[in-house]
N, C-alpha and C positions, 0 to 999 in steps of 0.2 A: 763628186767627192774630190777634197783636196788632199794633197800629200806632200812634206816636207820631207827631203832627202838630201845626199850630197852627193857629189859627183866624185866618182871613183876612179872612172877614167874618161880619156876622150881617143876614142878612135875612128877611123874614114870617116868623118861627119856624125858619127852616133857617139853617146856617151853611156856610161852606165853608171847608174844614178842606186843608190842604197837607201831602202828606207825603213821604218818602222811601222810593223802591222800593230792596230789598233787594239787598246788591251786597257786596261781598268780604268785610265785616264779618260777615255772617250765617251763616257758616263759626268762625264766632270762639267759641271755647270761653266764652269771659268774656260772653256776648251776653246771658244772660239775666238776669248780675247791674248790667248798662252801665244806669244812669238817665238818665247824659246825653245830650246832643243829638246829642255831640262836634264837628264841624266846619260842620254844616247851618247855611245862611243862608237859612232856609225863607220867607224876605222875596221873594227872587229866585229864579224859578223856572231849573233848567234841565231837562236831559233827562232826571234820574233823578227827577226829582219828579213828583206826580200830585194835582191837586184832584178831593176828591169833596165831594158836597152830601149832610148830613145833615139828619132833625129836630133840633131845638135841644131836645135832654129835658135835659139839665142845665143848662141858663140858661147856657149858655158865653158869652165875652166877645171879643170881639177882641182877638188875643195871646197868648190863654191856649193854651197846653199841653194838649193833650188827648190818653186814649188811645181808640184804634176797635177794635172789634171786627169778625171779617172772617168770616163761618163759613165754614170748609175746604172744604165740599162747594159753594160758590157758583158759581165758575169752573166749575167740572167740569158741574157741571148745567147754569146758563145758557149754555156752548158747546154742550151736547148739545141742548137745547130751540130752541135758536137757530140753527142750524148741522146739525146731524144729522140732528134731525125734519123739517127743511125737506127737505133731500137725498132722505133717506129715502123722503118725500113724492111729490117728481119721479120719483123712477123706481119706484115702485108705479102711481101713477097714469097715467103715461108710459108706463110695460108695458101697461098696462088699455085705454088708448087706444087704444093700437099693436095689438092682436088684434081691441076693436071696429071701426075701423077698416078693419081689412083684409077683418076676415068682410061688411061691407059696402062690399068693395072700393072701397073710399078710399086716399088718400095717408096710409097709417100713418105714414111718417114724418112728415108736417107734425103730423096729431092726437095722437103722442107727443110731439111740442114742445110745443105747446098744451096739453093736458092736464097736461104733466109743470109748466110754467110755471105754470098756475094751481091744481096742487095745492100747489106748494111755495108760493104766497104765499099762497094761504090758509091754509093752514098756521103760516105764520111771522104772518099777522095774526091768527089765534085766540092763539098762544101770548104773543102780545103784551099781548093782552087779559087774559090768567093770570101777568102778571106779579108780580102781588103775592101771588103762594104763593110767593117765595122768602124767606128769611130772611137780611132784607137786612146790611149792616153797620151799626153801631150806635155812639155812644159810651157810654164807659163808666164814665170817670172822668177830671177834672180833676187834671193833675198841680198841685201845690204848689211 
């Protein structure tokens, strides 16, 4: 997925770049031939806008027009890695607790919280740590 935005600032090598999340237009037959901005005052943020922070690989400027690159599968993986594997997590190791637990007649339900809480945040703090095997967004090109 592409995205048109501008660049807001430029700092240590990253810029942050303003764009506009996708909203009635993007139903629009003519979407892919549109170069303009059309009504965006990407000055002034409001609800449909979103700043992300990139590297600066094209020496972008303040002002300038840029497009971003978004890879399709990003969303869909970092919810599942973030969100799912964590889940996931709590209640494998929450089951695991809960029969150790019990075979050594204990309060399974407390050591099912317990466990299930610090499987999922370790969990969610290793994958944290594997954040850069995704294939983040990018720019791409300087519009003219």
């Amino acid at each position: 997925m592409k995205k048109i935005g501008i660049v807001l600032t430029v700092e240590k090598g990253d810029v942050i770049i303003r764009a506009q999340r996708d909203s009635s237009c993007g139903s629009c037959a003519g979407k892919a031939a549109c170069g303009t901005l059309g009504s965006w005052n990407l000055k002034e943020k409001n609800k449909d806008d979103f700043d992300i922070r990139l590297p600066n690989t094209l020496n972008a400027k303040e002002g300038d027009i840029v497009t971003v690159e978004v890879p399709d599968q990003l969303i869909l993986t970092a919810s599942m890695m973030f969100y799912g594997y964590p889940v996931l997590a709590f209640l494998i190791v929450g089951a695991f607790a809960f029969q150790l637990a019990e075979s050594l007649e204990l309060s399974g339900d407390l050591f099912s919280a317990i466990g299930g809480l610090l499987g999922a945040g370790i969990t969610w703090l290793w994958l944290m740590k594997r954040s850069e095997c995704f294939e983040m967004p990018k720019m791409v090109e300087i519009q003219k």
